[in-house]
DSSP file (Angstrom, degrees, kcal/mol; ACC not computed):
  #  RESIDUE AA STRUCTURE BP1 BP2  ACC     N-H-->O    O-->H-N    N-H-->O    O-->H-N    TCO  KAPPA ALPHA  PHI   PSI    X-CA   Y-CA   Z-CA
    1    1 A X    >>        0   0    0      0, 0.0     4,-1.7     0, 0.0     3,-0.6   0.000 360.0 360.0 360.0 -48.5  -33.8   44.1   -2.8
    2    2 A X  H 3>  +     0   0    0      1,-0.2     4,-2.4     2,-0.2     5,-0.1   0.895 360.0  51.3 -19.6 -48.1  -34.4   43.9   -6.9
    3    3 A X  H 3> S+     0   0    0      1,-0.3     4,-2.5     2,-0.2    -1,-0.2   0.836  99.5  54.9 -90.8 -29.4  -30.9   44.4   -7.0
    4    4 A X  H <> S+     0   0    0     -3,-0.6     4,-1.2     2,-0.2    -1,-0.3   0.755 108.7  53.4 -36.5 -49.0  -29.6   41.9   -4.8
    5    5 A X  H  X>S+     0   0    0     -4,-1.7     4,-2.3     2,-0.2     5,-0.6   0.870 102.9  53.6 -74.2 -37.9  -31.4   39.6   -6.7
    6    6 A X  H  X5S+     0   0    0     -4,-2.4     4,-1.5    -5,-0.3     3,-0.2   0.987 111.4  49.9 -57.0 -58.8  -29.9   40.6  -10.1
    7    7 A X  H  X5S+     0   0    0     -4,-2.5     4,-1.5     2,-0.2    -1,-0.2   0.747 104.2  50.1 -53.0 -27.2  -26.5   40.2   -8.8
    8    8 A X  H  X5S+     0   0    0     -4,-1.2     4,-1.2     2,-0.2    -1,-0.2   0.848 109.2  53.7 -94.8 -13.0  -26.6   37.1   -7.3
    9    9 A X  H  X5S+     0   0    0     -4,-2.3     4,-1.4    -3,-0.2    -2,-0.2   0.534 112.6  52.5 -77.1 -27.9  -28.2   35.5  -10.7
   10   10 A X  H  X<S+     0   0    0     -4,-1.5     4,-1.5    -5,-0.6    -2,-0.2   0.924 104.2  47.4 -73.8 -30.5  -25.1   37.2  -12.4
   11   11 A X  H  X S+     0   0    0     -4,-1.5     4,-1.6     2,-0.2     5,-0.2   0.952 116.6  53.7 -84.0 -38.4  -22.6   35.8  -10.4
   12   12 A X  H  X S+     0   0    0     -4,-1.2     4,-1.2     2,-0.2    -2,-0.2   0.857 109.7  43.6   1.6 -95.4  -24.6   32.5  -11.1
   13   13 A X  H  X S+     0   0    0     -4,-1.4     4,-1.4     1,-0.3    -1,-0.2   0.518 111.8  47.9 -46.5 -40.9  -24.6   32.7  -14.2
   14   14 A X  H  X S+     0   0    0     -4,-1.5     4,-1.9     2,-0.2    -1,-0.3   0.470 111.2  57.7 -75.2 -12.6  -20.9   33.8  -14.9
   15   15 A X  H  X S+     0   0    0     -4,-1.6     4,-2.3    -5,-0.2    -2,-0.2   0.938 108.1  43.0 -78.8 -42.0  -20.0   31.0  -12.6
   16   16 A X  H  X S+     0   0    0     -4,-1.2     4,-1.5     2,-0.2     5,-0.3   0.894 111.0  55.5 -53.1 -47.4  -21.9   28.5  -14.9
   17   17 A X  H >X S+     0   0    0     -4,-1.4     3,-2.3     2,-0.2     4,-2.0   0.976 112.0  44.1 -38.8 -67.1  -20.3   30.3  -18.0
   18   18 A X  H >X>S+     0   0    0     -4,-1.9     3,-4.1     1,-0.2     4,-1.1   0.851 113.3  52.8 -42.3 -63.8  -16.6   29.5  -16.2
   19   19 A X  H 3<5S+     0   0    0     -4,-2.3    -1,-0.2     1,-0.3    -2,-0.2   0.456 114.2  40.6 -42.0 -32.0  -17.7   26.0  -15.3
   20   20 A X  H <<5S+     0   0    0     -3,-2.3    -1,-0.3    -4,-1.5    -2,-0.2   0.591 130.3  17.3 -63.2 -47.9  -18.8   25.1  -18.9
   21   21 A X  H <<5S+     0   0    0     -3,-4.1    -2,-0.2    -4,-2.0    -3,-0.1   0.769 128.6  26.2-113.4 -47.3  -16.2   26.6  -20.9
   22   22 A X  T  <5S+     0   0    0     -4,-1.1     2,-0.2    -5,-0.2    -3,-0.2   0.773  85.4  84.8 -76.1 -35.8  -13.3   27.3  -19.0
   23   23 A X      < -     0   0    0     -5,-0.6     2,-0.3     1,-0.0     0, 0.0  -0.601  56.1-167.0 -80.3 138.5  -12.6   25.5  -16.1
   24   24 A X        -     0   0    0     -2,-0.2     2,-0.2     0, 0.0    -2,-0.0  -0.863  28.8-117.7-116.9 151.7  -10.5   22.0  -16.8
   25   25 A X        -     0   0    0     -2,-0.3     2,-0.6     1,-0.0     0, 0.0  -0.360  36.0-104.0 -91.2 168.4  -10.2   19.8  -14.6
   26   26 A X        -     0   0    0     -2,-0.2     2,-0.4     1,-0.0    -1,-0.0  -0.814  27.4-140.3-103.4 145.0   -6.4   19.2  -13.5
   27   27 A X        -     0   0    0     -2,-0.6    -1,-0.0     2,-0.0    -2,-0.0  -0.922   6.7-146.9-108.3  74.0   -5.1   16.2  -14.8
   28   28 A X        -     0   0    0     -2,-0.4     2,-0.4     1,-0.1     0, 0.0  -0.356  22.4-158.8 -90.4 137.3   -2.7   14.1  -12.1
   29   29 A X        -     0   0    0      2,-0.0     2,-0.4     0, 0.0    -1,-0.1  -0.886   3.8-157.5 -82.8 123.0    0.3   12.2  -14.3
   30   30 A X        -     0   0    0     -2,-0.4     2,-0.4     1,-0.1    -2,-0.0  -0.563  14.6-125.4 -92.0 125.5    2.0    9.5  -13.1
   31   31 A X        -     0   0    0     -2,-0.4     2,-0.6     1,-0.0    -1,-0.1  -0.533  18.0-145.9 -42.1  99.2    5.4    8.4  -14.3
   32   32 A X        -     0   0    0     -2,-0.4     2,-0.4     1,-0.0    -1,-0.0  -0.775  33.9 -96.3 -86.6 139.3    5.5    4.9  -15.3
   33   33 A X        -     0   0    0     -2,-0.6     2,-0.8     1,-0.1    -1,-0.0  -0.364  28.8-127.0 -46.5 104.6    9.1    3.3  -14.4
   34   34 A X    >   -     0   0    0     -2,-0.4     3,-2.3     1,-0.1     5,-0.2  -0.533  28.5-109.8 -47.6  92.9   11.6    3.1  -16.9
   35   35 A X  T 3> S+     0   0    0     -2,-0.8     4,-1.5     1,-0.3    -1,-0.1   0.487 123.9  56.7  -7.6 -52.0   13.0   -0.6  -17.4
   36   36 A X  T 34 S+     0   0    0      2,-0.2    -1,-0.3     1,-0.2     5,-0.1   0.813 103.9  46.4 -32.6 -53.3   16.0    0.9  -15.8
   37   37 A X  T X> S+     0   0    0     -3,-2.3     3,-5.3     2,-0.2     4,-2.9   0.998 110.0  53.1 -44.2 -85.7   14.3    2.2  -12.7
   38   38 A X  H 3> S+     0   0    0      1,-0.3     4,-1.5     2,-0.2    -2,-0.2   0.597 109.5  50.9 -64.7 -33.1   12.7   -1.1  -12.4
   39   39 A X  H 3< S+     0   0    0     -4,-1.5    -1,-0.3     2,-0.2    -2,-0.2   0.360 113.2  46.6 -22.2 -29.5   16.8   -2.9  -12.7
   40   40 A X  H <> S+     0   0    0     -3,-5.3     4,-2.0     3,-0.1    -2,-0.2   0.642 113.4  49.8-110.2 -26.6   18.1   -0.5   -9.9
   41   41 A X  H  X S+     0   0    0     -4,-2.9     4,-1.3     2,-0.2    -2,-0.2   0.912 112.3  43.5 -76.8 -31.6   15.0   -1.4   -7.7
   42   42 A X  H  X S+     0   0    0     -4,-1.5     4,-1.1    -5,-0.2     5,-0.3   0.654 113.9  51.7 -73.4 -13.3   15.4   -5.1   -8.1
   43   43 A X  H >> S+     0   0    0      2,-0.2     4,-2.5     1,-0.1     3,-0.6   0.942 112.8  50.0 -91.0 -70.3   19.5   -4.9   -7.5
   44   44 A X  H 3X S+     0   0    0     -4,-2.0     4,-2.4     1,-0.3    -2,-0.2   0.693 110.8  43.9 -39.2 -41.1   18.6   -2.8   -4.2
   45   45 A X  H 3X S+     0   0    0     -4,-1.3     4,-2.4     2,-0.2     5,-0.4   0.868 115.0  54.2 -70.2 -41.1   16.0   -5.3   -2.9
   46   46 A X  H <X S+     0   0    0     -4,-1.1     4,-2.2    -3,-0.6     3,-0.3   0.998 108.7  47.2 -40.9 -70.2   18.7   -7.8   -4.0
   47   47 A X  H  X S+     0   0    0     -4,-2.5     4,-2.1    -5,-0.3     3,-0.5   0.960 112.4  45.3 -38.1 -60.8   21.2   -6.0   -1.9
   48   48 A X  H  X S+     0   0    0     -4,-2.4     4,-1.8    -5,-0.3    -1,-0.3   0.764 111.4  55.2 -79.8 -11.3   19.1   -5.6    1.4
   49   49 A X  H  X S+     0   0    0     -4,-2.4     4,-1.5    -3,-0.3    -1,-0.3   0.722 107.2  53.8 -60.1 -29.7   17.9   -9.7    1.0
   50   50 A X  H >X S+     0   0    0     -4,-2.2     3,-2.3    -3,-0.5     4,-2.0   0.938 117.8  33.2 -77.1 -77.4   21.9  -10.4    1.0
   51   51 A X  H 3X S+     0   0    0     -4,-2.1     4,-2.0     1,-0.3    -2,-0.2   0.805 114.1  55.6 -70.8 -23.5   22.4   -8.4    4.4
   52   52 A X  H 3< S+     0   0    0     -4,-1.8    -1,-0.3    -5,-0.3     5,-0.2   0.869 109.1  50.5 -80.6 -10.0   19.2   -9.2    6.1
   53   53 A X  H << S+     0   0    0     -3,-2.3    -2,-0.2    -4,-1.5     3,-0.2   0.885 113.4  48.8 -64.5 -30.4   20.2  -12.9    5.5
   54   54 A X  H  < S+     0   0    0     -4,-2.0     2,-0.5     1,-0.3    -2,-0.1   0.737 116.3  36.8 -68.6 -21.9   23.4  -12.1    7.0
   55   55 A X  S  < S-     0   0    0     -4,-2.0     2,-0.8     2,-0.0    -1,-0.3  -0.798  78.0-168.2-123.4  93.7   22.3  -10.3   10.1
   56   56 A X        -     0   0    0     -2,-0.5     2,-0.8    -3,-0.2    -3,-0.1  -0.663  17.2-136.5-116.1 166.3   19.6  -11.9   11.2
   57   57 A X        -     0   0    0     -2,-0.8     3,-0.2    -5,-0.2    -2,-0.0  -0.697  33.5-121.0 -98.0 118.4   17.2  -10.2   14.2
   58   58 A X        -     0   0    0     -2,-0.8     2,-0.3     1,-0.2    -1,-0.0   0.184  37.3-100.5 -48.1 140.4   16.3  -13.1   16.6
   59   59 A X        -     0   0    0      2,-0.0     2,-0.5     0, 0.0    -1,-0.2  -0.606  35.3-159.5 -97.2 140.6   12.2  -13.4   16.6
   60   60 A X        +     0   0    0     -2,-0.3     2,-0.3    -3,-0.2     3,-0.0  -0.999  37.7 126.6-128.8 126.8   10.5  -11.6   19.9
   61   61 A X        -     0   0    0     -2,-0.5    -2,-0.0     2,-0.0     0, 0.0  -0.964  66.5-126.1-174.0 146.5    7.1  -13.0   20.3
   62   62 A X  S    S+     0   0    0     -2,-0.3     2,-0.2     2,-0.0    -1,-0.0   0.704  88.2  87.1 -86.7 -12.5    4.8  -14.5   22.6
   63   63 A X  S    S-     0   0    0     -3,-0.0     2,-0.6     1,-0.0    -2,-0.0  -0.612  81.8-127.0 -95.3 132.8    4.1  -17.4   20.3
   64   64 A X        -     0   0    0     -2,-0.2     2,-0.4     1,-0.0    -2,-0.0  -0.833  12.8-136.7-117.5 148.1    6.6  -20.2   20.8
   65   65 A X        -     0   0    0     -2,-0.6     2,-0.3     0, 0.0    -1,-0.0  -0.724  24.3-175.7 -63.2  99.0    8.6  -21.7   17.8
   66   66 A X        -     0   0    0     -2,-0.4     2,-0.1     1,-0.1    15,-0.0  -0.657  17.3-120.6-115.5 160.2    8.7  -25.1   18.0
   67   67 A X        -     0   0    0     -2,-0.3     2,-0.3     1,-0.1    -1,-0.1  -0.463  33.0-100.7 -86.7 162.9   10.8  -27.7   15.3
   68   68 A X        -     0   0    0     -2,-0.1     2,-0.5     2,-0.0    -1,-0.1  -0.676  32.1-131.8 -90.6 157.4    9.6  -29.9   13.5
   69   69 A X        -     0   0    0     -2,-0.3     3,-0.3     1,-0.1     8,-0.2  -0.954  11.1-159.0-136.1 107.9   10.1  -33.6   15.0
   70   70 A X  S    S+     0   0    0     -2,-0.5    -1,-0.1     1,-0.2     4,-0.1   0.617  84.7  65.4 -56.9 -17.0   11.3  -35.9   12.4
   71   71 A X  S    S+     0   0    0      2,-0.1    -1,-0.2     0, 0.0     2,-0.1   0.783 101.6  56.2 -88.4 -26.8   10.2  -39.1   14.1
   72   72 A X  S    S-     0   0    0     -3,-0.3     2,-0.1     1,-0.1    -3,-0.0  -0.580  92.6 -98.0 -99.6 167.2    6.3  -38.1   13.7
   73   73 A X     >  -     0   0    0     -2,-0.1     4,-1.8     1,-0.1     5,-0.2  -0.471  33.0-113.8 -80.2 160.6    4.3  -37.2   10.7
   74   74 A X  H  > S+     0   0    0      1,-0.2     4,-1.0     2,-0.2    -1,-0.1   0.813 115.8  54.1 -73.5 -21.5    3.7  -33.7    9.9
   75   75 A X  H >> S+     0   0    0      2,-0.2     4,-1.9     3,-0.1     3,-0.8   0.951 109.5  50.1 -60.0 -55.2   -0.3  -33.9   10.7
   76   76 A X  H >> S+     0   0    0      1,-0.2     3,-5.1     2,-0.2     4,-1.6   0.915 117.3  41.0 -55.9 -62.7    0.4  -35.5   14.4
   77   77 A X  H 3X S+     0   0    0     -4,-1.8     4,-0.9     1,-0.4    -1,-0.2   0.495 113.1  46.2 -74.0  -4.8    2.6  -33.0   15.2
   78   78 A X  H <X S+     0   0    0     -4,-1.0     4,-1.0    -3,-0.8    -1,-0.4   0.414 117.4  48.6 -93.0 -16.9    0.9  -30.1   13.7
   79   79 A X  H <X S+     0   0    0     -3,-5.1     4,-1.0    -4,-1.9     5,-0.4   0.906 107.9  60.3 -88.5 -52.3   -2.4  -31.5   15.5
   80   80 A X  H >X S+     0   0    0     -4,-1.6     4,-3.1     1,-0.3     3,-0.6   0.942 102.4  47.5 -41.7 -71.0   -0.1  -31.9   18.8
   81   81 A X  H >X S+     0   0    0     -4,-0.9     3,-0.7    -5,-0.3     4,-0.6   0.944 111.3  54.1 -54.4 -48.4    0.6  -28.2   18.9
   82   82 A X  H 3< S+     0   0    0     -4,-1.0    -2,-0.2     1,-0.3    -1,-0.2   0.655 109.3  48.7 -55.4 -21.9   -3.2  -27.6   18.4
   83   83 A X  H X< S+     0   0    0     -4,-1.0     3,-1.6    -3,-0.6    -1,-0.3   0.717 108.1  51.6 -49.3 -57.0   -3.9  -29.8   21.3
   84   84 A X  H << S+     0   0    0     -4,-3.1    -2,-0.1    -3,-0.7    -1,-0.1   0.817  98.8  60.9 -75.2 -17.4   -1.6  -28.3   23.6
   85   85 A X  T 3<        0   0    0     -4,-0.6    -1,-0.3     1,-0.3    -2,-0.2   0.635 360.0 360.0 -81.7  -6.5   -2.7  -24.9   23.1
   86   86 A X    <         0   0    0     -3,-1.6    -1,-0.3    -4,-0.1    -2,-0.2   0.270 360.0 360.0 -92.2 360.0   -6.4  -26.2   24.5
């Protein structure tokens, strides 16, 4: 049993050693974007703003779209839809 004990305060203890001296912790680095990068990313968003203005997909919803109605002010008619939903 002595001996049991002996060992398991060695392995302890060499664990403590590593933890102390040896062990580093790992160190993650992240890339920051080269001004270049950041130039190819804005011309790509560029690009797919061009073709989703060109194509665009028709809104599917339960909520219904209504215009704005030049002849009223934008308060009635923004109280008017709140009203209607009541």
């Amino acid at each position: 049993m002595k001996i049991y004990v002996e060992i398991a305060i060695f392995i302890l203890f060499f664990i403590y050693l590593y933890k102390k001296f040896c062990w580093k912790p790992r160190i993650k680095i992240v890339k920051a974007p080269t001004p270049d990068d950041i130039k190819k990313q804005h011309k790509r968003d560029r690009r797919f703003r061009k073709i989703k203005r060109h194509f665009r997909i028709p809104y599917r919803g339960k909520t219904q779209i209504t215009e704005f109605d030049k002849t009223k002010p934008y308060i009635e008619s923004a109280w008017n839809e709140v009203e209607h939903r009541k």
